[in-house]
C-alpha positions as CSV (number, residue, x, y, z in Angstrom):
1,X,0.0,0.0,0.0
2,X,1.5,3.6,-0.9
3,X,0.4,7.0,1.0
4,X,-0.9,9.7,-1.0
5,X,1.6,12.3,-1.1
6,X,-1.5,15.0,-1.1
7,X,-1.0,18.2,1.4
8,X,-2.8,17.3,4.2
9,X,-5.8,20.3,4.4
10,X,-6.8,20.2,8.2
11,X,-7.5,22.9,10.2
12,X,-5.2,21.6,12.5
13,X,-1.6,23.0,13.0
14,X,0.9,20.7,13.6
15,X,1.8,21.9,16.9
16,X,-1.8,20.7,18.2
17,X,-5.5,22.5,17.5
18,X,-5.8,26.5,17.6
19,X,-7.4,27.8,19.8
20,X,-10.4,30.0,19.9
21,X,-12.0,32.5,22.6
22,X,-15.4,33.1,21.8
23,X,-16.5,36.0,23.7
24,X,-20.4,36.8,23.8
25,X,-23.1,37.3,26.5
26,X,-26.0,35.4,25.2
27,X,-25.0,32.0,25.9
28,X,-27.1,30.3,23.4
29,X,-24.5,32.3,20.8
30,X,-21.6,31.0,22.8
31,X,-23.0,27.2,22.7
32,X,-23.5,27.6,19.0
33,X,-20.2,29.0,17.9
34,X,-18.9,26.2,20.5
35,X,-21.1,23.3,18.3
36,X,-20.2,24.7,15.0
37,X,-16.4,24.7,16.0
38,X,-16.5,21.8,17.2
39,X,-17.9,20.3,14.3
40,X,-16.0,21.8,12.1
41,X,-12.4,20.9,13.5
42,X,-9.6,19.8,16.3
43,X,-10.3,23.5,18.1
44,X,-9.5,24.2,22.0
45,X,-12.1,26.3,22.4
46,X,-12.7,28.3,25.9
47,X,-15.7,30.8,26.0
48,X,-16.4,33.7,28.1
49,X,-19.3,36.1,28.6
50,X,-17.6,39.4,28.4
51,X,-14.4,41.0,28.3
52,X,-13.1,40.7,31.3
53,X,-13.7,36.9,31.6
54,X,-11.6,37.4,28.0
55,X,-9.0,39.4,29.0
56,X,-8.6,36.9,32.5
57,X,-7.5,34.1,29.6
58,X,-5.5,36.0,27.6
59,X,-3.6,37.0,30.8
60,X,-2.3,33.1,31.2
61,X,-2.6,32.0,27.7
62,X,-1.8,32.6,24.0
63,X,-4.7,32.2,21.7
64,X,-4.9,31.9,17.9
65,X,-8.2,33.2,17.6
66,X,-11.1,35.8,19.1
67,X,-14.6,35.7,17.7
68,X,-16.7,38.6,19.8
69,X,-19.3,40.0,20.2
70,X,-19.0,43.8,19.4
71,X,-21.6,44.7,21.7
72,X,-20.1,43.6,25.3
73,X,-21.4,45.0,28.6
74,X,-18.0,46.0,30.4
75,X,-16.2,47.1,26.6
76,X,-16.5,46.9,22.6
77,X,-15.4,44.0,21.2
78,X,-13.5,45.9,18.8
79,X,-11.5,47.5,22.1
80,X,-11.3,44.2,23.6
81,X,-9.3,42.5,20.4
C-alpha cells in the first residue's frame, strides 16, 4: 500500500489545534459557535461572557483566535481585540 503524497488540508496545525475564545453574553450564541467549531475541526475552544472573563484568559494563555461580540457589557469587542 503507498500514501498519498497529497498536502494534508486540516484545520489543525501541527503543533496541536488552535485555539479559539469566543467571547459573547448570550449564551445560546456561545453554545453555537462552541457546536459549529467543534464540528468543524480539532479546536480548543474556551468561551467567556464578556471581556473581562476574555482578558482573564488572555492574561495566562496565548490564543490563535477571538470571535466577539461587538456589543459587550463592560467594553466593545473591537476594544477588547
Amino acid at each position: 500500500m503507498t500514501r498519498s503524497s497529497a498536502p494534508d488540508n486540516s484545520p489543525v496545525p501541527e503543533d496541536g489545534p488552535a485555539t479559539v475564545l469566543v467571547v459573547d453574553p448570550d449564551g445560546v450564541s456561545r453554545r453555537f459557535v462552541e457546536g459549529a467549531l467543534s464540528k468543524a475541526g480539532n479546536f480548543a475552544v474556551e468561551t467567556v461572557e464578556d471581556a473581562a472573563g476574555a482578558i482573564d484568559i488572555l492574561r495566562n494563555q496565548l490564543v490563535d483566535l477571538i470571535i466577539t461580540e461587538t456589543d459587550l457589557r463592560d467594553m466593545n469587542g473591537v476594544q477588547l481585540v
